[in-house]
N, C-alpha and C positions, 0 to 999 in steps of 0.2 A: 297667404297666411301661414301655410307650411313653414315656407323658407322663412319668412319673421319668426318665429317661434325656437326654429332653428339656432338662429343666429343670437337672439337672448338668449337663449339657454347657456349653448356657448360660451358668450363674453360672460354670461352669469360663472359659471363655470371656474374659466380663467382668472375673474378677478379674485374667485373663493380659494383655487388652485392652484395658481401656477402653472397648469398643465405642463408649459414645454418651457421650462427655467434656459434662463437667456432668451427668450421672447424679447422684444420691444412691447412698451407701454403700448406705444401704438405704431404698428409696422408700416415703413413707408410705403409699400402697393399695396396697402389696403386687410381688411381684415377675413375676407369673405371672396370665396372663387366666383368670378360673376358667371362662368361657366358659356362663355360665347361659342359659339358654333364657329367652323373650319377658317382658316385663312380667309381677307380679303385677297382679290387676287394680287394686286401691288404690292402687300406684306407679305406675299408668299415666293413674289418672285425678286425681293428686295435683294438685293446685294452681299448682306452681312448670311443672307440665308444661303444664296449660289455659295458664296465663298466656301460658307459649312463642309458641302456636298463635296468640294475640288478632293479626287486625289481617293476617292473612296467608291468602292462597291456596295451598293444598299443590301445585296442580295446575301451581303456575310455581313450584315450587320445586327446581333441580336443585344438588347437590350437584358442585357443580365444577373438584372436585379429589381423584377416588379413583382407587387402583391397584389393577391389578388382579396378583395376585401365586401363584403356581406351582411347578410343579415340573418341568413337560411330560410329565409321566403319562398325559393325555388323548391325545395326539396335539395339543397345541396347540402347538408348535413354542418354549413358552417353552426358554427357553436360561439356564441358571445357570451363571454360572463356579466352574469348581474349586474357587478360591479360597474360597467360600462356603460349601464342605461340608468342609475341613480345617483343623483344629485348628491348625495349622500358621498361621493367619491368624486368630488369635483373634478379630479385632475385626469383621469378615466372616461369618465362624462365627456369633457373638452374634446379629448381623443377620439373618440367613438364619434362626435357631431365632425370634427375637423378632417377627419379621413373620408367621412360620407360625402363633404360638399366638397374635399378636393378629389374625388371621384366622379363627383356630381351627379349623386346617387340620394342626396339627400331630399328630393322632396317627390320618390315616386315611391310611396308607398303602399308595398303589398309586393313591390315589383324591382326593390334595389340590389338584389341578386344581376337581373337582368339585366338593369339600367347601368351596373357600373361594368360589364362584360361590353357592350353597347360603344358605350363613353370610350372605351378604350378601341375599340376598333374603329371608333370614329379618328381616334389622334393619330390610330396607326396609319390611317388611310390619308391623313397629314405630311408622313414621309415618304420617303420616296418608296416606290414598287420593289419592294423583298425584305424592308427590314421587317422585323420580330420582335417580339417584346418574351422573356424568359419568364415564365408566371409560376409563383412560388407556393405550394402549398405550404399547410403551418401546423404542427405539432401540437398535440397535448403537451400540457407538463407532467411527468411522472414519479412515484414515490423512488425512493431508493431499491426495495423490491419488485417494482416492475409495475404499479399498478397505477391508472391512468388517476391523476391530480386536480382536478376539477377546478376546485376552488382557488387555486393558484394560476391557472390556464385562463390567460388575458382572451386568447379567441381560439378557436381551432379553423383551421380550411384544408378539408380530407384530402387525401391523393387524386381519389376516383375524383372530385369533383373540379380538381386542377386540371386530369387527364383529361376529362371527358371535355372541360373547354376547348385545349389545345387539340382533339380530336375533329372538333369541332368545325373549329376557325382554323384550319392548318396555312393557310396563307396568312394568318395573322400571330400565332403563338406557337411556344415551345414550354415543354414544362418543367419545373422541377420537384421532387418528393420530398418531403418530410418526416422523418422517421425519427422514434427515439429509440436509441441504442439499451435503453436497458427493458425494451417491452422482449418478452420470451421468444417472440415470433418475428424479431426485427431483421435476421437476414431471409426470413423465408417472405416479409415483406416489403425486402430490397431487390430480391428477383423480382417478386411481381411487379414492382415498379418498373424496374429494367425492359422485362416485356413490354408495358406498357411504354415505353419509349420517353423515361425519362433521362433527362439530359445531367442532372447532378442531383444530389442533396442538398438541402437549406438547412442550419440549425440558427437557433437565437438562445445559445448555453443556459445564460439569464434567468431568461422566459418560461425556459422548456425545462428545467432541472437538471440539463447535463454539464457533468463535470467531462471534460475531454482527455481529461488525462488520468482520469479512471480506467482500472482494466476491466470493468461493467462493457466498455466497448470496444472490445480487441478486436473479438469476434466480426463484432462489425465493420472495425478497420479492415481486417480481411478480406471480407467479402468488397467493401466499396475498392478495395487496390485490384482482385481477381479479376472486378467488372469493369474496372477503368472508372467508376463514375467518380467526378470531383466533389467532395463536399466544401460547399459555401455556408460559413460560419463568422458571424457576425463578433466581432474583437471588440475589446475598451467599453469606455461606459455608454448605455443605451438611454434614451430618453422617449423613443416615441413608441417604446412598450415597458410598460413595469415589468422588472423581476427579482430575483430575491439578493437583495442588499445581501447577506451576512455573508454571500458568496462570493468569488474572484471568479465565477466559471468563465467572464470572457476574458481574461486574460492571455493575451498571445500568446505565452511560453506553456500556458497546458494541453494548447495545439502540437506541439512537441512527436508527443505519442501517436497522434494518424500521421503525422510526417514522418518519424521513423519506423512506421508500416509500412512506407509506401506509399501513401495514400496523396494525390494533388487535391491540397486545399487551396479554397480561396479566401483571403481573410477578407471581411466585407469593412467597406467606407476605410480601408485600413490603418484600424485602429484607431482611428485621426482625432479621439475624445476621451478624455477621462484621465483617469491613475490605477495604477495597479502592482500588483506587488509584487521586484524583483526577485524573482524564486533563485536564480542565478547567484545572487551577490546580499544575502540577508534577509531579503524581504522588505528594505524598506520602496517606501512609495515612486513610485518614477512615471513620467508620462507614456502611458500605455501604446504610442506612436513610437516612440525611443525601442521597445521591445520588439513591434514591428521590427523596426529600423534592425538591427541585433538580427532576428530571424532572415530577414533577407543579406546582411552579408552571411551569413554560413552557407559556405559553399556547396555542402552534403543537399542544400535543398532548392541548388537551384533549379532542378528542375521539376521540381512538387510543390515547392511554395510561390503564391498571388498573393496578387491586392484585386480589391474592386474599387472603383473612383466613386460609386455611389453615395452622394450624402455629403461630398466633399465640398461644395459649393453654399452648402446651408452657414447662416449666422455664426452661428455656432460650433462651426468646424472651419471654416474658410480663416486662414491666416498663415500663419507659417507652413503649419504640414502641407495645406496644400500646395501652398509654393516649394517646398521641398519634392513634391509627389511630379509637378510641374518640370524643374528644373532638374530632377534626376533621368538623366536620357538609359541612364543603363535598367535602371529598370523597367521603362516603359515595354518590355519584350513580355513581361510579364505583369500586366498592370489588366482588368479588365472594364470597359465602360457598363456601366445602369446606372438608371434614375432612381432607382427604390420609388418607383409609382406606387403609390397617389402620392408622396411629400413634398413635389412640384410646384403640387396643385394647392398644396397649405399656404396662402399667403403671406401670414408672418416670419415664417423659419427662413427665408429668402431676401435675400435685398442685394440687387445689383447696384446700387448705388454706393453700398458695404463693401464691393469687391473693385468698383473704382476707385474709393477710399485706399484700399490697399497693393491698389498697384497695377490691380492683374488682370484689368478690363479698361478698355479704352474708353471715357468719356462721352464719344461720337456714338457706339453703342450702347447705349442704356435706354435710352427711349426706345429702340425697334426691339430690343430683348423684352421688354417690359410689357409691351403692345402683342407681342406675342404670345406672351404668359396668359395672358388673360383667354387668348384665342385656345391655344394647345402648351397646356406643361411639358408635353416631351419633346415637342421641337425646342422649348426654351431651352431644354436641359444642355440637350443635343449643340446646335447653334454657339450655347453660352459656353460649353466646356473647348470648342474647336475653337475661340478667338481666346483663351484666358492665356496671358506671358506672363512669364517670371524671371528675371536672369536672361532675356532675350529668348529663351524658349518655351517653346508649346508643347501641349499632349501629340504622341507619336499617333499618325492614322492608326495603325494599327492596333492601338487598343481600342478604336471604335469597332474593328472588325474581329467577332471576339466570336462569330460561328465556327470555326476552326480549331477553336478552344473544345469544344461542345463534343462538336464529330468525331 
């Protein structure tokens, strides 16, 4: 009854909303994660899946780009806005039910803190023995003078309660922090983080109210270049979190400023959506991948500036750029692989049948990729992104093995 309730709300939702513009009416694998327990063992030792594994070490394989997503049921201090549990915000709504069931977290109630920590180490137990999954905490949104944004702040997931998983499960996670750069006490909790044995920084500009190329975060440029840690910062337009339209903060080129600190960014999904505005050449509108493209030839960064491939395989991003991201071998040195877990698990934003359509997936795979979506998102991910050509070439191993990166 749970999950029925669920699932109307939902499609109530969507049809009121829009939630995730560019959806299909109705998605070809279905609307709803059926949320099936581990591999049979014939689909796990299938062919297209050995092939994946050829040529790689599980044991440097961290998935570097998961969320980790809640309800604060635990005592984890997550924070959801309002806005996310009424109807009254349809496209919000959608969101908040669509990330539970593709966590598959949506129908244990009292207990989806737990159940989606659970769920993920069920999939990780899917891969081979060593991989990892990078679990991201998530930021307030904050004013301009430093005070925490409530009402603007789609959800929060603290540091402490990122750490304390990946403390936890240390065979299964690694973590990264969340900080905004203009809270007063933001390098004195980037050390703590550090202690705490985080691996990078997360930002979502958008989301969170940073502008990047504000000197509000110099300070904290500094400190993240001193410490080594990488900040992973999400570029172009965002859809599966609202943030404030009237801004450009994810515009690549305001990433600029922690690159010429010093600072190794990662740009997330890179860039691979939206428009943004040439700061360079006028201002007018250009495709926010183009800017990317721009930042990765300057030479001065090549050895501070990434991509993440995260998010690259979705409807709505699959098409050119990722066949460019595909077929550019010189940058795969710096390319990093995540799933951005749970959006795997979203079954509309996905269609392998869409990526046969355009080239970059072989026909013969689509049924076992799809059979296995249903079983585990992150081997699909995984799996899908090691068979995808373009131009006769594939993703280099190497950006699967991205603990290297980390260390």
């Amino acid at each position: 009854m749970r999950r029925r309730s669920l699932l109307k709300g939902a499609a109530a939702a969507l049809a009121g909303g829009a939630a995730f513009a560019g959806w299909r009416l109705w998605p070809a694998e279905g609307l709803w994660n059926p949320c099936r327990a581990l591999l049979p063992r014939p689909l796990a030792a299938h062919p297209l899946v050995a092939q994946a594994w050829e040529g790689l070490d599980p044991t440097r394989m961290w998935d570097a780009h998961t969320h980790l997503v809640g309800t604060g049921d635990a005592g984890s201090g997550i924070y959801v806005n309002p806005q996310m549990e009424s109807l009254l915000h349809p496209g919000q709504y959608a969101r908040r039910l669509f990330f539970l069931n593709a966590g598959c977290a949506h129908g244990a109630a009292g207990s989806v803190d737990a159940a989606y920590v659970e769920r993920m180490r069920n999939l990780v137990d899917g891969l081979r023995p060593g991989a990892k999954l990078l679990l991201f905490a998530f930021e307030r949104s904050y004013h301009e003078e430093g005070r925490p944004d409530l009402e603007r702040t789609p959800f929060h997931v603290p540091d402490r309660y990122a750490r304390d998983i990946a403390r936890a499960h240390p065979a299964y996670f690694e973590w990264a922090s969340s900080i905004h750069p203009y809270r007063r006490d933001c390098v004195a909790a980037l050390e703590e983080a550090r202690r705490g044995g985080a691996r990078a920084v997360k930002w979502l500009p958008s989301a969170m109210g940073i502008d990047p190329a504000s000197a509000k975060c110099d300070a904290f440029y500094e400190k993240l270049r001193a410490l080594n840690l990488p900040l992973i910062s999400h570029a172009g337009e965002e859809r599966a979190v609202l943030g404030r339209e009237a801004h450009d903060f994810g515009n690549p080129l305001r990433l600029r400023r922690a690159l010429d600190a010093g600072v190794r960014v990662v740009v997330a999904h890179c860039a691979s959506m939206g428009q943004d505005r040439d700061l360079d050449r006028g201002g007018a509108l250009v495709e926010s991948f183009s800017l990317f493209e721009r930042l990765m030839r300057e030479g001065r960064y090549e050895n501070t500036l990434f991509g993440d491939i995260s998010a690259m395989t979705q409807v709505n991003r699959a098409g050119p750029h990722l066949a460019a991201v595909i077929e550019r071998s010189e940058w795969h040195p710096r390319l990093l692989n995540g799933s951005d877990y749970p959006l795997p698990g979203v079954m509309p934003i996905f269609s392998v049948d869409y990526l046969v359509s355009l080239g970059l997936l072989a026909a013969g795979a689509a049924p076992v990729l799809k059979e296995i979506r249903r079983h585990n998102p992150l081997l699909y991910d995984f799996v899908l992104k090691r068979h995808l050509r373009s131009g006769g070439k594939a993703l280099a191993p190497g950006i699967f093995e991205t603990r290297k990166f980390f260390e």
